[in-house]
C-alpha positions in Angstrom: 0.0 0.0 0.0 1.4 3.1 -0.9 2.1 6.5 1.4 -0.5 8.5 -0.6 -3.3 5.7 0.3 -2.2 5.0 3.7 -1.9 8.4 5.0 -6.0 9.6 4.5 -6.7 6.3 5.6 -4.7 6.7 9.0 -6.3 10.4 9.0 -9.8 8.8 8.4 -9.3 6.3 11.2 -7.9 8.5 14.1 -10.6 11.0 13.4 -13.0 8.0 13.5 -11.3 6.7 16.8 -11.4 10.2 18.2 -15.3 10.6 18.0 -15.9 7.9 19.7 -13.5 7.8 22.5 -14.9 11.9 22.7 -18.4 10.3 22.9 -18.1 7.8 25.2 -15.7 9.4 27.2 -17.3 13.5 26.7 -15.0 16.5 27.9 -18.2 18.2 27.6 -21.2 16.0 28.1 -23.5 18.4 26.6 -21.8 19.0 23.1 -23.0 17.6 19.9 -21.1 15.8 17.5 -22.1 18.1 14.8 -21.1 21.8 16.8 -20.9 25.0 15.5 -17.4 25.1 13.9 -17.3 21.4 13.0 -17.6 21.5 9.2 -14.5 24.5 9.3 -12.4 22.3 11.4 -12.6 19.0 9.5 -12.1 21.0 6.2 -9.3 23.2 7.9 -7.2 20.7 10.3 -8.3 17.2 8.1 -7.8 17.8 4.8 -5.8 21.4 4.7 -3.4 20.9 7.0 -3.2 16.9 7.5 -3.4 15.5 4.1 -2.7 18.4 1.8 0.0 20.4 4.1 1.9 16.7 4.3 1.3 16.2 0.2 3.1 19.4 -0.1 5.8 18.4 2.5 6.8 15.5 0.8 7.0 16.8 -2.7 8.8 19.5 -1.1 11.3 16.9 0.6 11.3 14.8 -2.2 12.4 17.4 -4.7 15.0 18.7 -2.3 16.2 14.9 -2.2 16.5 15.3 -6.1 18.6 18.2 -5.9 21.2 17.7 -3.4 20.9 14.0 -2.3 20.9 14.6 1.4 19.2 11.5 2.3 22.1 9.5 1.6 24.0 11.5 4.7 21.3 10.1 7.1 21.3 13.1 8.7 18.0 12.2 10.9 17.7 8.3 10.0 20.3 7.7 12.1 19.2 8.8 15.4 17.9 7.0 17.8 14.1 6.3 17.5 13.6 8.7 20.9 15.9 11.6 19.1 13.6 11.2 15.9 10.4 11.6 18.0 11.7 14.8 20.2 12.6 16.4 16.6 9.3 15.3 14.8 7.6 16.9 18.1 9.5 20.0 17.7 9.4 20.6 14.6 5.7 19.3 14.1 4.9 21.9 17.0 7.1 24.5 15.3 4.9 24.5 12.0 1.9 24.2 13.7 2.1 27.2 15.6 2.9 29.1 11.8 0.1 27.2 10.8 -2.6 29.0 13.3 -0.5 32.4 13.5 -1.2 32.7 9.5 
């Protein structure tokens, strides 16, 4: 299966999982599923920023790749796994914070 078929599907399922862990298990007991503000952030955060902001990363990577071959120095790869995650974290956080200041 490739990366571009996996990755809605994954998107698709933790949404999915989400929903119903917030309905059995309600921050707010009161809300409903379909709020005010619901349609904005699936279209927004799900398919904007998820799926099309990471379809745009990796072309973006990818071309880089092409141009300069980095991924041959293993400049991340090699880390350990716990390194990788405290980067991804950062960095995830770091664009994410553009992402809502824009």
């Amino acid at each position: 299966m490739t990366l571009a078929l996996l990755s809605p599907l994954i998107i698709v399922g933790s949404a999915l999982l989400l929903i119903l862990l917030e309905r059995l298990f309600p921050y707010e007991p009161r809300q409903r599923l379909i709020r005010e503000g619901f349609f904005t952030d699936l279209l927004a955060y799900g398919l904007l920023q998820s799926y099309g902001l990471g379809l745009l990363i990796t072309a973006f990577i990818g071309l880089l790749d092409q141009r300069t071959g980095w991924s041959r120095l293993r400049l991340v790869g090699d880390w350990p796994v716990g390194a990788q995650l405290a980067f991804f974290f950062v960095t995830h956080d770091f664009y994410i914070y553009w992402f809502h200041r824009l």
